[in-house]
N, C-alpha and C positions, 0 to 999 in steps of 0.2 A: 504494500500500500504506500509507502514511504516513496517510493520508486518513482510510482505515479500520480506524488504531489511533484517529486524533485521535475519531473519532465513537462507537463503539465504548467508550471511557475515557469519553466525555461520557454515552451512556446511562447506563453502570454508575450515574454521579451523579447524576443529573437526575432526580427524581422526578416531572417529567411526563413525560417520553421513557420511565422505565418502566411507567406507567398505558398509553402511548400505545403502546406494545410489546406489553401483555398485551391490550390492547383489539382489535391487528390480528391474534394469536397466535388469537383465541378465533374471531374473524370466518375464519380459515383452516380452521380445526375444524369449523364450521359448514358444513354438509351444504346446498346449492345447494338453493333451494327449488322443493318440485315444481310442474308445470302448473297451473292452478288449478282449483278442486275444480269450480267452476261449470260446467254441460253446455254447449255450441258454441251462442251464438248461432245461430237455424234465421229464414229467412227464412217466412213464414206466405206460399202461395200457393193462392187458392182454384183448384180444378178446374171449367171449363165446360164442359157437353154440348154434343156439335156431332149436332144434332136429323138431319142431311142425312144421318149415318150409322150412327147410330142408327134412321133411319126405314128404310131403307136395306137394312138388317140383321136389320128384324122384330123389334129389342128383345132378340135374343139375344146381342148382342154390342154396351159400349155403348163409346163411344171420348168423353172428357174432356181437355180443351185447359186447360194452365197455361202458366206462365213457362217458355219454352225445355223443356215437355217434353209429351208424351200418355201418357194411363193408361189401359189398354186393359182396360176388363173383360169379362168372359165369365162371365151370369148362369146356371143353373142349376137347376131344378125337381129334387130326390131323389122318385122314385117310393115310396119304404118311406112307407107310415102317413100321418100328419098331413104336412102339403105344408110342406117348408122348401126351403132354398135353400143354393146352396152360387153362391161368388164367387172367380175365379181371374182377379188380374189381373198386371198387365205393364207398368214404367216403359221408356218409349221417348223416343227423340227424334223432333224434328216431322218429319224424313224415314224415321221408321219403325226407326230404325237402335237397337241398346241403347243404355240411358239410360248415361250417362259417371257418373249418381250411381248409389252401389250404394244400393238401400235396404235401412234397418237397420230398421224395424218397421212393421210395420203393422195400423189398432188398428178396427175397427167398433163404434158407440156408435148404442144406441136410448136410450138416458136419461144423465144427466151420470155415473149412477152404475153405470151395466152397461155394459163394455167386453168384449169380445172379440178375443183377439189372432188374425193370420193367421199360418200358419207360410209358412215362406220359404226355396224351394230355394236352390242355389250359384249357379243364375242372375238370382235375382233374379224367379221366379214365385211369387208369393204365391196362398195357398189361406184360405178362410175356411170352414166346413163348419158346415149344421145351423144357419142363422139361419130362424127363425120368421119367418112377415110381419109388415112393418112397414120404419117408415121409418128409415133411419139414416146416421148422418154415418160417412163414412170417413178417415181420417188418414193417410196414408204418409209415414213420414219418412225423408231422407237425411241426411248429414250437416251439409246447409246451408240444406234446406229442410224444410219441413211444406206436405204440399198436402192440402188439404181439396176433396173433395165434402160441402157442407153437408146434402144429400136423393138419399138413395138409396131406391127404392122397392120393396122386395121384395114379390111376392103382391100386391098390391093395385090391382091394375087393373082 
């Protein structure tokens, strides 16, 4: 107790002990800074067509090899009008099993500048609806990855 009269009479006087007081008073007051604004580092992994299953399949259902995962799409022809396409795919793992990532978006790109998002049920089945032919890069992103197919070919065969 003696201790902390002696130090306590010493701040009162020491005018650096109380600079050095109000300096640790304000750093107490100050609100713990939040996570950083910056989005998660994504690992960029491209998607390969495995041709054996796709040939396999007749091209109506194409299945795409990444890093520890497959992307199963399932092409589409709508009968209304002019011929578009609709795309429902499916992150898995290489034993077929669901992917461990959940995907948070995913985007279809015919130019840098026309993107088109997929909506995305609770399981993690993404729909793309009404794409024209043509050729387009697909992006699915998880929390720690980005996998690309650089060329998807709608209509054009």
């Amino acid at each position: 107790m003696t201790q902390h009269l002696i130090v306590h009479r010493h701040v009162e006087d020491c005018r650096f002990c109380q600079e050095e007081l109000a300096l640790l008073r304000v750093m107490d007051e100050t609100p713990l800074i939040e996570p950083s604004p910056f989005e998660p580092v994504r690992q960029v992994v491209e998607a390969i067509l495995q041709p054996a299953l796709a040939l396999q399949l007749r091209g109506q259902t194409l299945i795409y090899a990444a890093l520890e995962v497959l992307l199963t799409l399932t092409v589409r022809r709508t009968k209304q009008g002019v011929p578009q396409w609709t795309v429902i795919g499916e992150l898995k793992m290489p034993d077929g099993a669901p992917s461990d990532q959940p995907v948070e978006q995913v985007v279809a790109s015919i130019t840098n500048e026309q993107t088109i998002p997929a909506d995305i049920d609770e399981d993690g089945v993404f729909v793309i609806r009404d794409l024209p032919p043509g050729t387009y890069r697909l992006t699915v992103y998880t929390p720690d990855k980005e996998i690309v197919i650089r060329s998807l070919q709608l209509g054009n065969d």
